[in-house]
N, C-alpha and C positions, 0 to 999 in steps of 0.2 A: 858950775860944778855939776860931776852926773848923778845921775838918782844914784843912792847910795845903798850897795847892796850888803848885807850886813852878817856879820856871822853867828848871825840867828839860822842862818839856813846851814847850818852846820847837821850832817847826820849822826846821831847817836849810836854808835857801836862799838864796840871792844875793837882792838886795837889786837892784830897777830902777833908782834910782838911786844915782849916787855923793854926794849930798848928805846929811849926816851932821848933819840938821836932826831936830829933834823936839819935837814939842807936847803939853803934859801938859795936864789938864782934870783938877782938883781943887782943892773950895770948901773945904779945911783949907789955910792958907798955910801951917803948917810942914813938912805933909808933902811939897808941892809944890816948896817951896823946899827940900828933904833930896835929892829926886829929881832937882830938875835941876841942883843940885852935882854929885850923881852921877855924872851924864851928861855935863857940861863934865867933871870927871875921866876920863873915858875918849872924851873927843875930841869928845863931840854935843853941839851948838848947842841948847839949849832954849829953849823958851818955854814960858811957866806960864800956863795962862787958869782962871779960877775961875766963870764961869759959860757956860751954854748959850752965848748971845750972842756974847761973846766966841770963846770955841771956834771959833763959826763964822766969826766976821771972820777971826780969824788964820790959820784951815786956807784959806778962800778968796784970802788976800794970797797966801799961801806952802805950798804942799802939802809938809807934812813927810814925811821916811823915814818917824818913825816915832810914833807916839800914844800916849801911855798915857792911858787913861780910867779914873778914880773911876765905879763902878757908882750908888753912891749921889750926890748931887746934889742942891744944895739950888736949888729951882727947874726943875729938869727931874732926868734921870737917863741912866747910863749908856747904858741900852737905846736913847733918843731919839737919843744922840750916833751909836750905833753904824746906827741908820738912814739919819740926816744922811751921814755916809761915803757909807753903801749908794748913795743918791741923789746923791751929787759923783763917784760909781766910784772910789772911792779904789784908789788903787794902793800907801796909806800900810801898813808891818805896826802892828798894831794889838796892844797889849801891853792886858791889862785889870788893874786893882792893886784889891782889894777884901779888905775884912776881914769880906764874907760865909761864911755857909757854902759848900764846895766845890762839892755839887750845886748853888749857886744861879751860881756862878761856871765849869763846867762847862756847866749852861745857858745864860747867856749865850754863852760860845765857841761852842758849836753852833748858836746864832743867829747870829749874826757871820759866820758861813762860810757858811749856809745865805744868807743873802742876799747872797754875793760878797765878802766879806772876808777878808783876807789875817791872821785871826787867828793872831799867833805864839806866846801862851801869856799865863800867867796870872801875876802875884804879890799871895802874899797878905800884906795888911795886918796890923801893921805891918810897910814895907816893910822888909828888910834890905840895908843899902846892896851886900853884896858877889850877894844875887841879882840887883838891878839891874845889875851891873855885868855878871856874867854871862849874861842875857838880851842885854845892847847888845854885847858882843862878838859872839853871836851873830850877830847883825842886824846887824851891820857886815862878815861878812863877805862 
């Protein structure tokens, strides 16, 4: 199992906006569907997309608060997603959930910010519902 990165590294900040929307992007249904129960338990509106494509229709209908991105992808990948943002200047915070190793999950975040994203932390896979919940109070505040 990899070192477990946790979202204790969540950054503290006010949120631009008051909409308490969020779009996850993960090609495992049951993880995606554990997560945006989650989320509707502590107040956030989700929406689940499973692939690249999708991801992008839905972020372009409706800019969510807030993202979680699967690093891995089947047909594209995390990385790609976190560019897509880059390129729309997401204003979304951007949660990353991976059951990578930390260094590779630690890289990604340093990517994500280096090219203008509002990365707010990490969780690692499998998710546990009560860091989720933890992470979106944050972010709600």
């Amino acid at each position: 199992m990899p070192a477990s990165v946790s979202s204790a590294t969540m950054i503290d900040r006010p949120r631009r906006t008051g909409a308490r929307t969020m779009l996850i992007i993960d090609d495992e249904a049951s993880v995606a569907q554990t997560l945006g129960r989650a989320a509707e338990e502590c107040g956030w509106r989700p929406r689940l997309t499973a692939t690249g494509e999708a991801f992008r229709a839905a972020y372009r209908a409706e800019p969510p608060a807030v993202v979680i991105i699967d690093l891995a992808l089947v047909g594209t990948d995390g990385i790609e997603i976190l560019k897509f943002l880059a390129q729309e200047k997401s204003e979304s915070l951007v949660l990353i959930a991976s059951g990578f190793d930390r260094r590779v999950v630690e890289a990604a975040m340093r990517f994500g910010t280096e090219i203008g994203l509002d990365i707010g932390g990490a969780l690692t896979k499998p998710v546990l519902v009560e860091d989720l919940k933890c992470a979106l109070a944050a972010a709600g505040r």
